[in-house]
C-alpha positions in Angstrom: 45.9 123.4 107.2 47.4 122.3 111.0 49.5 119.7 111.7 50.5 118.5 115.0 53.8 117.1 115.8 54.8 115.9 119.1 58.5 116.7 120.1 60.8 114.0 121.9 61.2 116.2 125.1 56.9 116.2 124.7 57.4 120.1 123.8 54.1 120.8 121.4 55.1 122.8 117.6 52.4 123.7 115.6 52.6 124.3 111.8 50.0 126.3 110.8 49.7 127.4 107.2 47.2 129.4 105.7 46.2 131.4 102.5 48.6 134.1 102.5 51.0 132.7 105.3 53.1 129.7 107.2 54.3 130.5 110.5 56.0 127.2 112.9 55.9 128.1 116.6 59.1 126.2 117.9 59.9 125.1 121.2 62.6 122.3 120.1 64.6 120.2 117.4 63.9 116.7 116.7 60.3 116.1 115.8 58.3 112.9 115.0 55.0 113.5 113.0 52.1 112.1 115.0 48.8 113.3 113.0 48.2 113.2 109.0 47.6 116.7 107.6 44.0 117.9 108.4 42.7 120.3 105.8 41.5 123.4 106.9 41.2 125.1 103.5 41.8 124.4 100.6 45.8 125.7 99.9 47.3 127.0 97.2 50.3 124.4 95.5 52.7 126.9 96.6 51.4 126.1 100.6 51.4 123.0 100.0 55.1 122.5 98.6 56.0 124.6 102.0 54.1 121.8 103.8 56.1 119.2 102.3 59.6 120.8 102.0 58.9 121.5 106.1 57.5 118.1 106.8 61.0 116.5 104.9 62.6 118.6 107.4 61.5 117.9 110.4 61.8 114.0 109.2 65.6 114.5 108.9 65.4 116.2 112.0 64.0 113.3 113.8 66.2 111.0 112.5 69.5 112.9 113.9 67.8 113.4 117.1 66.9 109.0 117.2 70.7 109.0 116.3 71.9 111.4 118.3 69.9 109.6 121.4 71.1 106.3 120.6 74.9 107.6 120.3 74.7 109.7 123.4 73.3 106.2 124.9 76.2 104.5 123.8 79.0 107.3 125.3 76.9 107.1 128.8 77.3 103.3 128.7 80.4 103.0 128.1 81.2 105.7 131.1 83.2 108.0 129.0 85.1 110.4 130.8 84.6 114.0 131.1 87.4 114.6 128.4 86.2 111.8 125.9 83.7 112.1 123.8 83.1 115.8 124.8 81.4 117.1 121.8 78.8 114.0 121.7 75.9 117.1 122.9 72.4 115.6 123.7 71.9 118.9 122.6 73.3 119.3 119.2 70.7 117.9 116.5 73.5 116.7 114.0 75.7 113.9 115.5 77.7 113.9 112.0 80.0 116.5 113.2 81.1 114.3 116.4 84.2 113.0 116.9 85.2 109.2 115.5 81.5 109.4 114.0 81.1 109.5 110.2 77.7 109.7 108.3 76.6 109.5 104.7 77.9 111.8 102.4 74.9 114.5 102.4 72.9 113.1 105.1 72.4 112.4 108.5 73.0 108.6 108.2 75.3 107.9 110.8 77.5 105.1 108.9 80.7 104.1 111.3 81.4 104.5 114.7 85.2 103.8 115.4 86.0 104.2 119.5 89.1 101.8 119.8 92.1 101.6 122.7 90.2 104.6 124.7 90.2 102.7 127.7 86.5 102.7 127.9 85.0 99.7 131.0 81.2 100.2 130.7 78.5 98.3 128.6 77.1 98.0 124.9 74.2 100.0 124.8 70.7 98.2 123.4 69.9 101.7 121.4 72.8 101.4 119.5 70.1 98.8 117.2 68.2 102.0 116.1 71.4 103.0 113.7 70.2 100.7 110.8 72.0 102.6 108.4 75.3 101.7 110.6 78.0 100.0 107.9 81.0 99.5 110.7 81.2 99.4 114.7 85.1 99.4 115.9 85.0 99.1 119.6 88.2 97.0 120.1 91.0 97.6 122.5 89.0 98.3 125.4 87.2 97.6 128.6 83.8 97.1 127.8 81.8 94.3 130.1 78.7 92.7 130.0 76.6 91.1 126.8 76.1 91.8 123.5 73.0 93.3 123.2 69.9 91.3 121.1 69.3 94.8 119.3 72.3 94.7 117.6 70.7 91.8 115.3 68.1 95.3 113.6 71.5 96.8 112.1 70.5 96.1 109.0 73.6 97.8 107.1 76.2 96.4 109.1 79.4 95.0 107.3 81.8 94.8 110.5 81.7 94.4 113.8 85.0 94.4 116.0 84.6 94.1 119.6 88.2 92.5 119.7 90.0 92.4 122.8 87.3 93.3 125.7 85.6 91.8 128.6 82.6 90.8 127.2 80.1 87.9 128.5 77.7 86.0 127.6 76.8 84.2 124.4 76.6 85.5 120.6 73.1 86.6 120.1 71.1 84.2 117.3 70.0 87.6 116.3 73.2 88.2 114.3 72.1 85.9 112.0 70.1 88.9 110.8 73.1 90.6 109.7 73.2 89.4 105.9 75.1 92.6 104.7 78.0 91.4 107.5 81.5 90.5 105.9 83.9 91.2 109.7 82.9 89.6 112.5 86.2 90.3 115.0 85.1 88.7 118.4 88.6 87.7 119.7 90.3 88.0 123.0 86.5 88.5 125.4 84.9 86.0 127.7 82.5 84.5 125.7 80.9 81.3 126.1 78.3 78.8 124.8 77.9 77.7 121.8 78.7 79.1 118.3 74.9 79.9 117.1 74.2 78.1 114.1 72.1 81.3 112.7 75.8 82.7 111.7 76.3 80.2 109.5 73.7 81.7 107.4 75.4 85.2 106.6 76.1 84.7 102.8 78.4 87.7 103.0 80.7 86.8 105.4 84.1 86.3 105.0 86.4 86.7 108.0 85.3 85.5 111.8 87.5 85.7 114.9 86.5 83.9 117.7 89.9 82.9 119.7 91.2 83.5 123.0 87.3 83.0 124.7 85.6 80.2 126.2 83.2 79.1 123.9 82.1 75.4 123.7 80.5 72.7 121.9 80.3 72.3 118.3 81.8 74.2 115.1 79.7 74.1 112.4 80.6 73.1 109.2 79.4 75.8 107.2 82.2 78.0 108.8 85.3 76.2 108.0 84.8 77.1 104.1 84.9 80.7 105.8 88.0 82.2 103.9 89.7 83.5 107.4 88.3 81.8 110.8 90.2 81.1 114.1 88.4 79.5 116.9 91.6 78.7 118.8 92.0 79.3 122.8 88.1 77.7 123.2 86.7 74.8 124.6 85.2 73.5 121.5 85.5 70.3 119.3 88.5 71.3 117.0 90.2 72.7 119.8 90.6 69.3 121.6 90.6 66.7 118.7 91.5 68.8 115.4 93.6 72.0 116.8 95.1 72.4 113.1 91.3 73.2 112.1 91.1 75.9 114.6 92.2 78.7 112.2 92.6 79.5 108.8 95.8 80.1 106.9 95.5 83.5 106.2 97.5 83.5 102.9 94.9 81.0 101.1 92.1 82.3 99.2 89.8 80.1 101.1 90.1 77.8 104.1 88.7 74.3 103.5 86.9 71.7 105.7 90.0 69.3 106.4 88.0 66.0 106.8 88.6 62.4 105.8 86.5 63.1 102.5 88.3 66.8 101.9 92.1 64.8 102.2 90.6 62.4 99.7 89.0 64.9 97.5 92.7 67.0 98.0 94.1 63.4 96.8 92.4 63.6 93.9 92.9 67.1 93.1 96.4 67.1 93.6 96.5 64.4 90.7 94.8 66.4 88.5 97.2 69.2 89.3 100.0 67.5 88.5 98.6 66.2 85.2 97.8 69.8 84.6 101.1 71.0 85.2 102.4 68.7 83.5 101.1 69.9 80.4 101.4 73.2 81.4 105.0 72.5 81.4 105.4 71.0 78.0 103.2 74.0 75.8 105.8 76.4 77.9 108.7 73.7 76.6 107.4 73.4 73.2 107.0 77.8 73.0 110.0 78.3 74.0 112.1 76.0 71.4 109.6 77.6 68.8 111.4 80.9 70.1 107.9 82.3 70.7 108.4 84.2 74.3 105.0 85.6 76.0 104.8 87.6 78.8 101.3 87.5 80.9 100.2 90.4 83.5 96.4 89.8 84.9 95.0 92.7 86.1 91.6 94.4 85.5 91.0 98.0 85.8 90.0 98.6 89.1 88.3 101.8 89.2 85.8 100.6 86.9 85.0 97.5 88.9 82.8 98.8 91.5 82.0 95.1 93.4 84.9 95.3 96.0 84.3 97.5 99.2 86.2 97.5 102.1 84.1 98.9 105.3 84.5 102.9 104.7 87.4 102.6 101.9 86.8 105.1 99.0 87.8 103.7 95.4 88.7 107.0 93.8 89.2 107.4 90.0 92.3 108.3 88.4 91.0 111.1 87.1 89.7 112.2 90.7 93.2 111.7 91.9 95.0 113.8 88.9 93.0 116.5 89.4 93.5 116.6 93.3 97.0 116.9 93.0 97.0 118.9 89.7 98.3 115.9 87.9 100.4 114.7 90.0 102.6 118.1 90.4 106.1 118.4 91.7 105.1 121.4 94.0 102.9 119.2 95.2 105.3 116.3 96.5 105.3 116.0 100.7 107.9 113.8 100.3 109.7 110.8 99.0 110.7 107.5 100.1 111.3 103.8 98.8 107.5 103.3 98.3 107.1 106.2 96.1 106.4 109.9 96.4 103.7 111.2 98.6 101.5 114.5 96.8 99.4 116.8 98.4 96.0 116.8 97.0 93.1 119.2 97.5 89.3 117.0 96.3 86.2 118.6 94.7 84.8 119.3 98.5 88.1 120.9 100.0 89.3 117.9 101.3 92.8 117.9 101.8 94.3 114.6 100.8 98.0 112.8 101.1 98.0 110.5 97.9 100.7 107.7 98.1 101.8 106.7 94.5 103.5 103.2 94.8 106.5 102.6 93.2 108.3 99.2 92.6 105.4 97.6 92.0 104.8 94.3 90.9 102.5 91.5 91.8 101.6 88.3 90.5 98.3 88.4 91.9 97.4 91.6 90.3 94.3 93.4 91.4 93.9 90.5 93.8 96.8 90.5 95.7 96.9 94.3 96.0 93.3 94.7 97.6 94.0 91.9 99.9 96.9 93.7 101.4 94.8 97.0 100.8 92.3 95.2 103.3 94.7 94.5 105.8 95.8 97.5 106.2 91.9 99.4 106.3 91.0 96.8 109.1 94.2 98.5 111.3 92.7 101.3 113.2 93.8 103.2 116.0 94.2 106.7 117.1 98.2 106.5 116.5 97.8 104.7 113.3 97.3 106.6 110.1 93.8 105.4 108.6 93.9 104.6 105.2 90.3 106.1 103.6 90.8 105.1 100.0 92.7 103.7 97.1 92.8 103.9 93.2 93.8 100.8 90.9 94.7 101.1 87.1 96.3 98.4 84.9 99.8 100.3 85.7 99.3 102.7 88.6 98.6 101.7 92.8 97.3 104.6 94.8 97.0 104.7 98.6 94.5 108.0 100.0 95.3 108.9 103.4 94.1 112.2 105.3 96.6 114.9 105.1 98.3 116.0 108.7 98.2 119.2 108.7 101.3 119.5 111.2 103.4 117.1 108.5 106.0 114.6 110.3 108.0 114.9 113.1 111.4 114.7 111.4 110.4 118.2 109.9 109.4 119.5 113.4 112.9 118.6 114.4 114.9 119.7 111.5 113.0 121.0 108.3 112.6 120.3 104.9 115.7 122.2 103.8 118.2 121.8 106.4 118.7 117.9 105.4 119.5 118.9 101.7 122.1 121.9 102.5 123.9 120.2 105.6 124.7 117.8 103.0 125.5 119.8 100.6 127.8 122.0 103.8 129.5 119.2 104.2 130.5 118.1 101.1 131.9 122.0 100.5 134.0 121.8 103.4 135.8 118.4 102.6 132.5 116.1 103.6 131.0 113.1 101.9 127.9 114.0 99.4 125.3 111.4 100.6 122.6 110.3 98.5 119.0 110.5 100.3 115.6 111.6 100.3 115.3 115.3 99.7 111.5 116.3 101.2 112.4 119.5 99.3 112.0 120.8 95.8 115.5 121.0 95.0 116.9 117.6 93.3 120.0 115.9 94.4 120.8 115.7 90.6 120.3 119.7 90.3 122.5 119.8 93.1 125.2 118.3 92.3 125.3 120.0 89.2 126.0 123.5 91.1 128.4 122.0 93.0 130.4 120.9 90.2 130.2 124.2 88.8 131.1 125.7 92.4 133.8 123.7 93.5 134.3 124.9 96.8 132.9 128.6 96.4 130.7 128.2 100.0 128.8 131.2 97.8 126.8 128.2 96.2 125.3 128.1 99.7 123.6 131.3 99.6 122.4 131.1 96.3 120.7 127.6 97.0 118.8 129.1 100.3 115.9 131.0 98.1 115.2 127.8 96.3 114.6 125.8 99.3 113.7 127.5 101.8 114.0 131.1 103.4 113.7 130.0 107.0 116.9 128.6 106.4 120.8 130.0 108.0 124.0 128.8 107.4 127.2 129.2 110.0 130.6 127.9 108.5 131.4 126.7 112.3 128.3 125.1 113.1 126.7 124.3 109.7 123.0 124.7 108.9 120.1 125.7 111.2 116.5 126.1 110.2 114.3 129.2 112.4 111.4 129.1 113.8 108.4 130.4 111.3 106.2 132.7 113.0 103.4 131.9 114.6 104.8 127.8 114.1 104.5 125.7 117.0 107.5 123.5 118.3 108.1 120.6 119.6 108.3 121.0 123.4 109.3 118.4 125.5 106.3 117.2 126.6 105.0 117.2 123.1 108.1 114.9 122.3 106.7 112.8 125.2 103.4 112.1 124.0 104.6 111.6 120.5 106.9 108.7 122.1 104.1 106.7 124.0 101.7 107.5 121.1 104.0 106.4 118.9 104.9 103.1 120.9 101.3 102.4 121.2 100.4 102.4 117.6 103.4 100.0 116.8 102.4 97.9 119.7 98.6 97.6 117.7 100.0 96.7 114.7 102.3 93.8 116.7 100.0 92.5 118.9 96.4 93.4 117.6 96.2 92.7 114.1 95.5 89.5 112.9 97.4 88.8 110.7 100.5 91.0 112.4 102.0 93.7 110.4 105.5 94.8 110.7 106.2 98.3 109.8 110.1 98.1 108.8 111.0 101.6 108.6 109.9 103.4 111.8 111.4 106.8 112.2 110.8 110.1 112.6 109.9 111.0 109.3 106.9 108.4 109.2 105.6 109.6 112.6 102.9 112.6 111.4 101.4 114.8 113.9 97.6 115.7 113.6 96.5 119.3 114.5 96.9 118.1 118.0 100.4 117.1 117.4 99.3 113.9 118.7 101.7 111.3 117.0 100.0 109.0 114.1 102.7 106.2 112.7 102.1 106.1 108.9 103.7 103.8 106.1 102.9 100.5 108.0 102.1 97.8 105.5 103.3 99.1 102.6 106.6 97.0 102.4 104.1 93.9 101.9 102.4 95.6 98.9 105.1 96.1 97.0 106.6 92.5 98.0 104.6 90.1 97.6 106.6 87.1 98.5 104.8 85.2 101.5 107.7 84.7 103.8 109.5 87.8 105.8 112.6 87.2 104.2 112.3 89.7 101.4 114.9 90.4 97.8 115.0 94.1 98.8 115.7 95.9 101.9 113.1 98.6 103.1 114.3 101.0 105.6 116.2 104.1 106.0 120.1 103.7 106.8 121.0 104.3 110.9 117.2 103.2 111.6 117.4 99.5 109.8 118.3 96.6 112.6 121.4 94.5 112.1 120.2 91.1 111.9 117.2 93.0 108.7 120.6 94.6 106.9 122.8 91.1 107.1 120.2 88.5 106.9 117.0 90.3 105.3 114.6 89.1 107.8 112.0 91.4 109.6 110.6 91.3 112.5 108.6 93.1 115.3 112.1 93.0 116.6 113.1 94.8 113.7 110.5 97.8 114.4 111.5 98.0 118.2 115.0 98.7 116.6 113.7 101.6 114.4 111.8 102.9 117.4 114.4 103.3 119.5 116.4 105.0 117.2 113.3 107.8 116.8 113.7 108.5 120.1 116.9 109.6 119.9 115.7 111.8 117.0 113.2 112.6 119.6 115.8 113.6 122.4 118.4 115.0 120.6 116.6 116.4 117.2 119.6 115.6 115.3 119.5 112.9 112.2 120.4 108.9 112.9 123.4 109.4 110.1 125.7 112.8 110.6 129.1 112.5 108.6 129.8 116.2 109.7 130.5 114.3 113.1 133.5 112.9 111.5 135.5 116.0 112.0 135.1 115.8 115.5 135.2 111.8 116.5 134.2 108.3 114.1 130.8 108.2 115.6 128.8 108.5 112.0 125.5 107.2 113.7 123.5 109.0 116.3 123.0 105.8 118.2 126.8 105.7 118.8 127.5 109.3 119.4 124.6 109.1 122.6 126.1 105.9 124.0 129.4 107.6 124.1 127.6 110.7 125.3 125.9 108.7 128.5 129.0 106.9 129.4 130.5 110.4 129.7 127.1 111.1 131.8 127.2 114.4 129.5 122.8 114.7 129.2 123.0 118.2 128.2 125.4 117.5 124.6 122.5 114.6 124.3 119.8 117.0 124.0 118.3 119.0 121.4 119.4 122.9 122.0 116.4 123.9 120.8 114.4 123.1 123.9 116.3 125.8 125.4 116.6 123.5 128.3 113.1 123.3 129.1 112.6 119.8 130.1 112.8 117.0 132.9 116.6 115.8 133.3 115.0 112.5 134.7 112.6 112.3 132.0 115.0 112.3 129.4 117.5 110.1 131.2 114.4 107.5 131.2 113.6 108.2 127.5 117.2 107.6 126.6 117.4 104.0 128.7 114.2 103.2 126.7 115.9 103.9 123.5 118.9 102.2 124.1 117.3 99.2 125.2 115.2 98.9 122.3 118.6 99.2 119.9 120.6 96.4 121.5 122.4 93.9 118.8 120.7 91.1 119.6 117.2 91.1 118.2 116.1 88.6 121.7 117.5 90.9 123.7 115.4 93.9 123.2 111.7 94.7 124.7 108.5 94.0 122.9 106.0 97.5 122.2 104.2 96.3 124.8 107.4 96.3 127.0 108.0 99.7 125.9 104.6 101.1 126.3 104.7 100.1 130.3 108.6 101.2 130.4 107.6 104.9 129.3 104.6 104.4 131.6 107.0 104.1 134.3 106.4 100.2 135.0 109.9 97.8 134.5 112.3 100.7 133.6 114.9 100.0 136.3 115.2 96.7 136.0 115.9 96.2 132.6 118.5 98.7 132.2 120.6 97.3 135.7 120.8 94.2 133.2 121.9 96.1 130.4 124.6 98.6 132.2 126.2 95.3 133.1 126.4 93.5 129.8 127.1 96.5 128.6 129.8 96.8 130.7 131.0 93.2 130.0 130.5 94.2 126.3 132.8 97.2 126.3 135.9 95.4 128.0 135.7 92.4 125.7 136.3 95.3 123.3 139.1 97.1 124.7 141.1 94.1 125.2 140.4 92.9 121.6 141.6 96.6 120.7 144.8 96.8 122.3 145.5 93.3 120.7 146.0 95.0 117.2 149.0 97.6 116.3 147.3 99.7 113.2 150.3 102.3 113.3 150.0 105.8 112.1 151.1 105.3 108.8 148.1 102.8 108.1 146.1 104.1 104.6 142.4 104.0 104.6 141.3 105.4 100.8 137.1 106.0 101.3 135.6 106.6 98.2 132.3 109.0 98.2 129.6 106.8 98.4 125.8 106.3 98.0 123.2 105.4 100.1 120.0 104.2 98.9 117.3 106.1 99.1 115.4 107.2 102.3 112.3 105.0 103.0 
């Protein structure tokens, strides 16, 4: 039995397989069968199940190698440089293993492609149309010219496309129309023009399309206003001039409408019947409630048994698949804990090392609903500094977030450890010091802890004896308080690590300001949500959970989230986020950054009234003291001028007044060397303005020495 098979690099293989043998002469992967088996004898079954367990090989081999051409197409097109992309091989058969590429779960499928904000400035390559088992295509955030190519109608598979923010031309190709499996299609922010094709209107899956910020033209059709999210604003077309309120979607409603003379009349009408309706609503809740009859109603479904809802790549795990990841939800298992919940190290079925996010505080009148909306939002934020969300887990009573687990944990434990937060407060409160209530990332309970100190008193014994429980890399000095050594073997943060954990970081926030539609606002940026990858390259986690576990559609929220020393003064007095907000929290991480010391530090107390960090550096760079300012444990291995800039950056971004500090876009050009100089000339001299309305207000007031300030111990809330 011979069968000829042709190879893509026109290499010949022969199979050969006779009565006692099979031998393949080989000159290549990535084979396409050109010729039906021809008998040459009659073979036994056990020859031909070789045949056809070789010929299914050499099939999956040929479909890696049309993948692995079309992908190596696309990294040549988009004129990748030398260090991007570098493992996507012409020469390795399996493009599952390249970077940003992920495939089917035992297959070569190639399923999503996410390049976004590398800086790319080529074009779309047409081969890309060969991936028809391709489910999402991320190429936002960069460069890329030219058109979309007419072969990107065959992906078959797709459910989003986001070519957001680039410098494309051209018009949509009709051939999208094809796409009926397409739910995102994220066009924003390119050069685009024409018309909108009317084939779109025909994708009965699709439920979010951005168009704005191009130069399209003409006509909107109808179809897509009933689109639950749309925004065709910054165009030339017909809503944009006559109707701009039609131009987008409200992104809170559950589905946009076509605002017309006949949909206000229909809305005329319905709004009638709603008040009828609540009308009677009203009186059955009346009449219950003087029957003394009280009913409490919670919607909600359980979600992992509801298979219908899929968000691009997200994974809905089972509870049960969760449990046993984290060996039901095990102490020794917790990373850490904030005001969303605790955070458990889980291990899946396949080794996968998992972070699993167990929400706390939850409570939602959408239920379900409301929950994978936000869920959405935050799956649809990718960048290389932004943590990526690959799965959740619903249950009547439980909300589960799956993210990947960094390896090289936070930068807050870089800096200072798990153990040394815990036992410098505990130092503190031996010798005289105020017992703060926080987050403890270790084991050891601030309940459990207090209880030996009580028992202790002041024996600074208890110190020792708490060390084994916590940590052993951990030293105490009564003069300078607690330390944490080096492991062996553990990398540290260098200083020009700390630097590209700064821009990295400033560039993920920036994304989440500026790029996502609709904007999310972190609210508790600080070191401790900053994770480092196994490149320590800095990945900002926790953004949009503050919005999941409040629910309330405006920014002015009934609860708080932060950490104390990172929260901005007009979010602590008013409740009111912003980006503003976040540019706050940011700056304040870099002086974590600079100085590796926390934002609150009551042991500084002894010494002078500067509690929080940001205080203690601006007294420090008044005094023009850098080398207090930074962290010892650089060893003094660094650039004076760099740090000098980092600090201006920092204490730009925590001025007072919200209007007053930069945008993340500001910052990422600052650290980038663009604007720096300018900004802070203005700030030395309010500043300076600043600090002798002060002084003159100061001398105005006579405390005397016998004034009595009685400071009770007190509790912060809990670290975000």
């Amino acid at each position: 039995m011979r069968c000829n098979f042709r190879f893509l690099n026109h290499n010949l293989v022969l199979l050969e397989v006779g009565v006692t043998r099979m031998t393949v002469i080989q000159e290549g992967l990535g084979v396409h069968v050109i010729h039906n088996l021809i008998m040459r004898i009659m073979p036994s079954k056990m020859e031909l199940i070789y045949a056809v367990v070789m010929l299914a090989s050499l099939h999956s081999f040929a479909a890696s190698d049309i993948q692995g051409d079309a992908l190596y197409a696309l990294k040549t097109s988009l004129n990748a440089s030398p260090n991007q992309l570098s493992d996507w091989n012409p020469n390795q058969v399996n493009p599952c293993i390249w970077t940003n590429v992920i495939c089917e779960p035992n297959s070569t499928n190639v399923i999503s492609i996410t390049l976004s904000s590398m800086g790319f400035s080529g074009f779309l390559s047409p081969k890309i149309g060969v991936l028809t088992t391709l489910s999402t295509l991320t190429l936002q955030g960069n460069g890329i010219t030219g058109e979309i190519p007419e072969e990107f109608g065959n992906l078959s598979n797709l459910t989003s496309l986001d070519l957001e923010n680039n410098r494309l031309s051209g018009q949509i190709p009709s051939s999208l129309g094809n796409l009926k499996n397409l739910k995102f299609l994220i066009l924003s922010e390119n050069n685009l023009t024409g018309n909108i094709p009317e084939s779109i209107t025909d994708l009965p899956n699709l439920s979010n399309l951005q168009l704005a910020s191009n130069d399209f033209s003409g006509h909107v059709p109808d179809r897509l206003f009933h689109l639950p999210k749309y925004n065709f604003t910054g165009n030339n077309l017909n809503c944009g001039i006559n109707f701009p309120h039609l131009c987008a979607s409200d992104s809170n409603d559950t589905g946009a409408s076509h605002k017309s003379k006949i949909g206000i009349m229909f809305g005329t009408i319905g709004g009638v019947i709603g008040l009828l309706l609540c009308g009677s609503l009203l009186f059955f809740l009346w009449k219950g409630r003087h029957k003394g009859y009280r009913r409490e109603v919670f919607v909600d479904v359980a979600g992992e048994d509801d298979q219908r809802i899929a968000f691009g790549q997200l994974k809905r795990f089972a509870w049960r698949e969760l449990q046993l990841a984290t060996d039901s939800f095990s102490e020794k298992n917790v990373l850490g804990q904030g005001g969303f919940g605790k955070v458990y190290k889980g291990v899946l079925t396949d080794n996968t090392k998992i972070a699993v996010k167990r929400l706390t505080d939850y409570e939602s009148p959408g239920g379900e609903a409301a929950f994978l909306r936000e869920v959405e939002m935050i799956s649809v934020a990718v960048h290389k500094n932004l943590l990526r969300l690959i799965g959740f887990c619903t249950t009547p009573s439980e909300r589960l977030l799956v993210y990947p687990f960094m390896q090289n944990l936070s930068v807050a434990y870089r800096l200072r450890g798990q153990a040394t937060l815990t036992l410098s407060l505990i130092f503190q409160h031996l010798n005289g010091g105020i017992l703060v209530q926080t987050s403890f990332l270790a084991e050891l309970e601030l309940e459990e802890a207090k209880d030996r100190l009580v028992m202790h008193k002041s024996d600074s014994d208890v110190i020792a004896e708490l060390i084994p429980d916590i940590s052993p890399h951990v030293t105490i000095n009564k003069e300078t308080g607690v330390s944490r050594e080096i492991k062996p073997g553990e990398a540290v943060l260098d200083w020009p690590t700390r630097k590209r954990v700064a821009l990295g970081t400033a560039r993920g926030l920036e994304y989440l300001h500026e790029h996502c539609n609709p904007k999310i606002i972190h609210r508790d940026v600080k070191a401790a949500n900053v994770l480092l990858d196994k490149d320590f390259e800095a990945v900002v986690g926790d953004f949009g959970l503050a919005k999941l576990v409040d629910v309330r559609k405006t920014n002015v929220t009934t609860q708080v989230r932060g950490t104390m020393g990172h929260i901005a003064p007009e979010y602590l007095s008013t409740g009111k986020s912003s980006e503003r907000t976040d540019v706050f929290g940011y700056g304040i991480m870099l002086l974590e950054l600079v100085t590796g010391q926390r934002a609150i530090d009551f042991s500084r107390l002894e010494e002078e009234d500067d509690v929080l960090l940001l205080d203690h550096v601006k007294k420090l760079e008044r005094e023009k003291r850098l080398d207090a300012i930074v962290d010892r444990n650089l060893n003094r291995n660094y650039n004076c001028q760099e740090v000098e800039m980092m600090i201006q950056v920092a204490l730009l971004c925590t001025q007072a007044s919200s209007e007053e500090r930069p945008t993340m876009s500001d910052v990422v050009r600052m650290l980038e060397g663009e604007g720096l100089a300018e900004r802070w000339e203005e700030w030395q001299q309010i500043e300076v303005t600043r600090r002798h309305e002060y002084e003159r207000l100061q001398r105005r007031f006579d405390w005397g020495d016998d004034s009595v300030y009685n400071q009770d111990a007190i509790e912060l809330s809990g670290g975000r």
